[in-house]
C-alpha positions as CSV (number, residue, x, y, z in Angstrom):
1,X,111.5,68.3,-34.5
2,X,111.1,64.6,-34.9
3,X,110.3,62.6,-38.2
4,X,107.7,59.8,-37.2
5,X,107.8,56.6,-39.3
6,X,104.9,55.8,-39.1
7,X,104.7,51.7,-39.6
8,X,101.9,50.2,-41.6
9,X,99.5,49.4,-38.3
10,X,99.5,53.1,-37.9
11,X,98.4,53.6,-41.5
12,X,96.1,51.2,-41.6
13,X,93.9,52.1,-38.4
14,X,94.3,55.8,-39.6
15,X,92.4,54.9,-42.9
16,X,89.7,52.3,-40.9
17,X,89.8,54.7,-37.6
18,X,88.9,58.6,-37.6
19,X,90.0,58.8,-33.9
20,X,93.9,58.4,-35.2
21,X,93.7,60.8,-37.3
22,X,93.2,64.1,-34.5
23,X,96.9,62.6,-32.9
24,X,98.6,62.8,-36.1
25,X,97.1,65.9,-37.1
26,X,98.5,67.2,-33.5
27,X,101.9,66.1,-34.4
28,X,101.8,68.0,-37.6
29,X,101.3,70.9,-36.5
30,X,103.5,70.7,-33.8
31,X,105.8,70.7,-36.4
32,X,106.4,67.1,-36.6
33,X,106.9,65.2,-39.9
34,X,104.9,61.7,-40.4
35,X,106.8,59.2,-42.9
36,X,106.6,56.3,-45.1
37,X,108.8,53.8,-46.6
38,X,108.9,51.0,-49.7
39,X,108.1,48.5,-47.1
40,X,104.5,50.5,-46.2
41,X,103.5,50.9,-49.9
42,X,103.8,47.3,-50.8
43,X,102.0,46.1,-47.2
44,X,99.6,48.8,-48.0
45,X,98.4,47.6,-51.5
46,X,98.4,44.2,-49.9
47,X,95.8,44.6,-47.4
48,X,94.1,48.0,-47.8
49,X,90.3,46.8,-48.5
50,X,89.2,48.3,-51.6
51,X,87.0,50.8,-50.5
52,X,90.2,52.4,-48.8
53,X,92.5,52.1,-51.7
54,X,91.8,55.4,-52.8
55,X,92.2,57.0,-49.6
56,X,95.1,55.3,-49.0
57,X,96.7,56.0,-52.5
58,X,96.3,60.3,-51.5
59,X,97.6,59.4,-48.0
60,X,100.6,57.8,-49.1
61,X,101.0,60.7,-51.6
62,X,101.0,63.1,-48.8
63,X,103.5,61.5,-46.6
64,X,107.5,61.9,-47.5
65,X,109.1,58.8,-48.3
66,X,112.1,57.5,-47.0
67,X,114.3,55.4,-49.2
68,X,115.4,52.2,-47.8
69,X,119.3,52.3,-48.4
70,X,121.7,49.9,-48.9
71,X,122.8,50.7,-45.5
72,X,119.7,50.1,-44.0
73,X,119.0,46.8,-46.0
74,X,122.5,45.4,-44.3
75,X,121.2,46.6,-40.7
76,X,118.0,44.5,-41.5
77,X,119.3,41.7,-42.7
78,X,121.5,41.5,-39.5
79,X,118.8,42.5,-37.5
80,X,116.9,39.4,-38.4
81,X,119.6,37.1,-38.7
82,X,120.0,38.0,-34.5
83,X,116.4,37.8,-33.7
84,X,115.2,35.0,-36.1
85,X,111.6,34.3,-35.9
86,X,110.9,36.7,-33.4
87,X,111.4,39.4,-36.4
88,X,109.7,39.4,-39.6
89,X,112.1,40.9,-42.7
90,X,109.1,43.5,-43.2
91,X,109.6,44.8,-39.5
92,X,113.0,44.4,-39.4
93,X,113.1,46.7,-43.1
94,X,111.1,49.6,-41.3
95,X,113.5,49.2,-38.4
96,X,116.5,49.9,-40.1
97,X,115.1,52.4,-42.3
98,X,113.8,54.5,-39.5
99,X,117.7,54.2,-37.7
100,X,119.4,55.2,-40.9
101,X,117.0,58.3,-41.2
102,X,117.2,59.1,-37.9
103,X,113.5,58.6,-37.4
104,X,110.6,57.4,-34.7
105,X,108.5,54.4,-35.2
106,X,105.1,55.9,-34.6
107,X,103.3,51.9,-34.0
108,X,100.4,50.1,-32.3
109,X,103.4,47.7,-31.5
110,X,106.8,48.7,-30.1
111,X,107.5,44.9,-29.8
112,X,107.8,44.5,-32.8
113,X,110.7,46.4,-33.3
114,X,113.3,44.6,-31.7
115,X,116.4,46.2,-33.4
116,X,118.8,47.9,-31.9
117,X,119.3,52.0,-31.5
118,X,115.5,52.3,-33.0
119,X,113.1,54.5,-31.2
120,X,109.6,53.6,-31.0
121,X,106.2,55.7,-30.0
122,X,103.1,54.0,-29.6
123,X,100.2,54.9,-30.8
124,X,98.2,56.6,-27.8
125,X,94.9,54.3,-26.9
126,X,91.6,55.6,-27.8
């Protein structure tokens, strides 16, 4: 089964949006595991609004947490060095992260992942 990483976008319109949260679900059960990393926390508790903090403090609870390695930190850093401004250190973080785990990007935004060997799902449209 596939780990889904799911990148900040995603975690954000789950909390604002209760249409995302019957795909996710559906992945779950399939047997599917949904994701987070450092990089989602600290983006998280910089733009939740604070009448989803809570909720957003049990999701992030719920979800396992992959740890942004060394490894993946060099990727990045490479990563963004290639692609400049056309990748933010943030994206470029979640990237590598998702590579070294062996995870998808589960985003709103498959451009923004730029990096090499990375798989991406979007988000389906509502």
């Amino acid at each position: 089964m596939t780990t889904y990483l799911l990148d900040t976008g995603v975690l954000l319109e789950h909390l604002r949006d209760p249409s995302v949260s019957p795909f996710l679900l559906r992945l779950v059960e399939g047997g599917h595991t949904l994701a987070t990393t450092c990089v989602n926390v600290a983006e998280l508790e910089a733009g939740v609004r604070p009448r989803d903090r809570r909720s957003a403090e049990v999701l992030l609870r719920q979800l396992p947490y992959l740890e942004t390695t060394r490894a993946a930190a060099v990727l990045a850093g490479r990563a963004q060095a290639r692609a400049g401004d056309r990748l933010v250190i943030s994206d470029a973080l979640i990237a590598a992260t998702a590579r070294v785990h062996g995870a998808t990007i589960l985003t709103n935004d498959p451009s923004l992942y730029p990096a090499h060997g990375v798989r991406c799902r979007q988000l389906p449209a509502r």
